[in-house]
Structures are given as structure tokens and as C-alpha cells.
N, C-alpha and C positions, 0 to 999 in steps of 0.2 A: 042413313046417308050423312045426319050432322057428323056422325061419331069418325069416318072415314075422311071429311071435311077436312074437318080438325087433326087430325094425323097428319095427313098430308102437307097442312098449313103451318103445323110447329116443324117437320123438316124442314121445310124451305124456309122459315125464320130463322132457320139457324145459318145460313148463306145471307141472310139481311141483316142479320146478327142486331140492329138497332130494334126490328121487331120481337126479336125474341120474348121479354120481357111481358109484352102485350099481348103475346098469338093466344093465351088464354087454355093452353095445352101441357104445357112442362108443369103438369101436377103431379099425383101419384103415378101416373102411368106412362112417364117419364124421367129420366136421368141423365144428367149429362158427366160426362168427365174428360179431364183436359188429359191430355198423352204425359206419360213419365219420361220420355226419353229424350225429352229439352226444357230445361231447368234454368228459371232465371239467372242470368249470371249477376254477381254482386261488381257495383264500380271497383270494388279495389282490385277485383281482377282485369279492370280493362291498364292501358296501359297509356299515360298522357303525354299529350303529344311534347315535343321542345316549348315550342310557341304556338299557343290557345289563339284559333285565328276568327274571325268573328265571321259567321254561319249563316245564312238562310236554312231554315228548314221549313221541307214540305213533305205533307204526308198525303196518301191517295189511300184508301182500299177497294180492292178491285173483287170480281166476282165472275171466276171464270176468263181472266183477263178486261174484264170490261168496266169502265171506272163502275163504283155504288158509291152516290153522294150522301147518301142515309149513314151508311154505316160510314163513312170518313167523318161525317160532322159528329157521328155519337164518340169515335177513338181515337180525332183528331188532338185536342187538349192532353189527353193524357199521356200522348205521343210525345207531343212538346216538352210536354214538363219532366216526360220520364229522357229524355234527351238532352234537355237542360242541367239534371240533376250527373252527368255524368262524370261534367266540368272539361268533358272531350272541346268544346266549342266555345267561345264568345259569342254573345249578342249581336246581332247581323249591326253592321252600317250603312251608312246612308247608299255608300255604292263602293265596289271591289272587294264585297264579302265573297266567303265560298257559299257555294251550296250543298244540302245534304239532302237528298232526295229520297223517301221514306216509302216502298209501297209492298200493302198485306196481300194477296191476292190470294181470294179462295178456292179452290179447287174441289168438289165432291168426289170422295175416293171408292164409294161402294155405287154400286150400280143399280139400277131400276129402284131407286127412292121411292115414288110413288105409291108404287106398287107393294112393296113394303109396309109401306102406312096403311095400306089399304086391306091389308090380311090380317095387320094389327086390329083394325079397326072392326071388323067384319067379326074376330071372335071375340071383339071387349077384352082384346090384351092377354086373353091365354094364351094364343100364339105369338111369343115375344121375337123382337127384329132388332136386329141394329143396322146404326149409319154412320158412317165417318167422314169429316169432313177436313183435309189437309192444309194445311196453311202455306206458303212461299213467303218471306219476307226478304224484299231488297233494298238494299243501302248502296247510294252512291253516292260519291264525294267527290266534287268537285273544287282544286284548289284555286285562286286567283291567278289567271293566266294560262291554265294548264287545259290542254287540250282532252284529256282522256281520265275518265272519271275512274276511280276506285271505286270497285262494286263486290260487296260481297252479298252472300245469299243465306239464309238459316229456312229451316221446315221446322215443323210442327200437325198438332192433329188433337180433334177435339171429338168422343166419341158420343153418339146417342144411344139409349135403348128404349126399346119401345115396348111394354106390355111386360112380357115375364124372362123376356133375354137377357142372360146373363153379359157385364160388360168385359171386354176384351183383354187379354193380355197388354199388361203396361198402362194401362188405364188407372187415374187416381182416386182418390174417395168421389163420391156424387155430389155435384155442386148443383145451383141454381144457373141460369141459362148467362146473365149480368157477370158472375164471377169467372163464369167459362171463357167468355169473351175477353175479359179484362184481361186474366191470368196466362190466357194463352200471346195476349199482347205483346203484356209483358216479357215473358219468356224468349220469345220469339226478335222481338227488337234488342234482350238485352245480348243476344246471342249474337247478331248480326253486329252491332256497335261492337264487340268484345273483338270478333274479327279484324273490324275495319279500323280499331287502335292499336291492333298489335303487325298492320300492314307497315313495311321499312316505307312505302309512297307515303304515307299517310303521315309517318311520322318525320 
């Protein structure tokens, strides 16, 4: 029963995504990898605005639509800084900045998880499984004064396997569960900012 426990508990750390690192599972008989088929975008692809107007930004990550305060405070910072770095924005002011409102929301894409883990778990990983879990990222931009925000959207997907299953079509080398998360962040945010700089509202 520990052995099914524990299966069960590194999938669902991967939707807390702050627990990941601690479920005490993603060892050998575990793998993760982040989707190929959204690729950080580099700034010099984004496109800068006329006039750099000074910003609030707020990030949320959500899970299943419902905020997760754990995992916003673990990819909160690096949100910031990776949004900073893009030179899309100025530094908010005291009052009549815009806002750019930042939220991950996780969605599980494979079905009966649990259950999964637990077959895994039952033959000690001869019988290998995977899980995927999709990502949503949306940006909205609100200017001073403006009534109706600029929202653009990006996806993404970050694959597990469990025991002896082979990983997925478009799936990348195997990382640790820290760089999964990061990586697919990043990806993901720099995709949605790429968008919402190369919007005529925006600019």
C-alpha cells in the first residue's frame, strides 16, 4: 500500500507543482518531460511597444480554474522577473499604471490518474503508465483608462511516466520535476507576452 501511496501522491504533486520536489517519488521510477511543441520565445522576437508605460503585474496559478496559493508563491518571482526582462513594461507608479494580469491554470489531460498510479504501483513499475498534464496561460493588458483588456492565451503540457512506459510523442529529454515546472513557465509566458507585443491595441 506505501508503494501505491506514493504513485498516486507524485501525480497529484505535479498539479501543486510546489510539492513536486518533496513527494519523495520522482526517482527512478519516474520521469518527467516538458511538451516540444511551445518553445520559449527569445525577447528580440517580441516586439516593443512606442511608449514603455509603467505596469502592475500580477501572477495567479490556478488548478483546474481554482486559484493554488503554493504553487503561485513557488513561480511567482520568476514570473516577475521573467516579465521584467522583456522591457515590454515600466515599473508600476504610484497610481495610473496599467496592469498585466498573469494566470497558469492547470488542467489534467489523461483521465482516471489515480488509477494509474495504482497499477503502477501494484506491479513495482513493470506495468508502466503515463499522465499529462496541460497548461492554459493568460495575459491580460490593461491600458490606463481603457476599458477592455488585451488577452491573449498560450498552452502548453508537461508529460509523466510511471514505471516502464515509454514517453510520448513530442515529449523532451527527462528532467527532474523543479526544471519541468520552470521550463514549462517559461515557455509558456514567453509565448503569451510574444502575442500580446505584437497586438496593434497593445502597441
Amino acid at each position: 500500500m506505501t508503494t501505491v501511496n506514493r504513485s498516486t501522491r507524485a501525480v497529484r504533486a505535479l498539479v501543486l507543482m510546489a510539492a513536486i520536489a518533496a513527494s519523495g517519488f520522482i526517482t527512478g521510477c519516474a520521469s518527467m518531460y516538458v511538451d516540444t511543441a511551445t518553445k520559449e520565445v527569445p525577447v528580440s522576437a517580441m516586439k516593443k511597444p512606442v511608449q514603455v508605460k509603467p505596469t502592475q503585474v500580477v501572477f495567479e496559478f490556478q488548478t483546474k480554474g481554482a486559484p493554488n496559493a503554493t504553487a503561485t508563491k513557488f513561480l511567482n518571482d520568476a514570473v516577475v522577473a521573467q516579465v521584467n526582462e522583456t522591457g515590454l513594461f515600466a515599473p508600476a507608479a504610484a497610481s495610473g499604471s496599467a496592469m498585466l494580469t498573469i494566470s497558469i491554470n492547470n488542467i489534467p489531460l489523461t483521465d482516471d490518474v489515480a488509477s494509474k498510479g495504482f497499477v503502477t504501483g501494484l506491479t513495482f513499475g513493470l506495468a508502466g503508465s503515463a499522465v499529462t498534464d496541460g497548461y492554459v496561460c493568460t495575459v491580460s493588458y490593461l491600458a490606463p483608462g481603457a476599458t477592455t483588456p488585451v488577452v491573449k492565451t498560450a498552452r502548453h503540457a508537461i508529460h509523466t511516466t510511471l514505471g516502464n512506459a515509454s514517453p510520448p510523442a513530442g515529449a523532451g529529454k527527462p528532467v527532474d520535476g523543479t526544471t519541468a515546472v520552470k521550463t514549462m513557465t517559461r515557455d509558456i509566458v514567453s509565448n503569451a507576452l510574444r502575442d500580446l507585443s505584437n497586438d496593434p491595441t497593445f502597441n
